[in-house]
C-alpha positions, 0 to 999 in steps of 0.5 A: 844712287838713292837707297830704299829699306825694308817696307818701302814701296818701291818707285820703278819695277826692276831688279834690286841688289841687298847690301849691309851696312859696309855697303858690300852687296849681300843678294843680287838679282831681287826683282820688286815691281813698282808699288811692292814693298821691299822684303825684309833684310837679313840683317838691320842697316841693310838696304837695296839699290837698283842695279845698273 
């Protein structure tokens, strides 16, 4: 599943989840529309996946 960071325009309008950098998830339910960046992280190496 493909990862995108901070600053990113995001692909597909959707609800993203945070994970750290041990992939366990840090935030859910962010919603970013298509075009938007994504907002910062909480934490360097963080990164965002669409949820499922």
């Amino acid at each position: 599943m493909q990862k995108y960071h901070s600053g990113e325009n995001c692909p597909k309008t959707g609800k993203y989840s945070e994970y750290d950098s041990n992939d366990k998830v840090y935030n859910k339910d962010i919603d970013v529309e298509k075009g938007q960046r994504f907002p910062p992280t909480h934490e360097a190496n963080c990164y965002f996946k669409v949820q499922k």
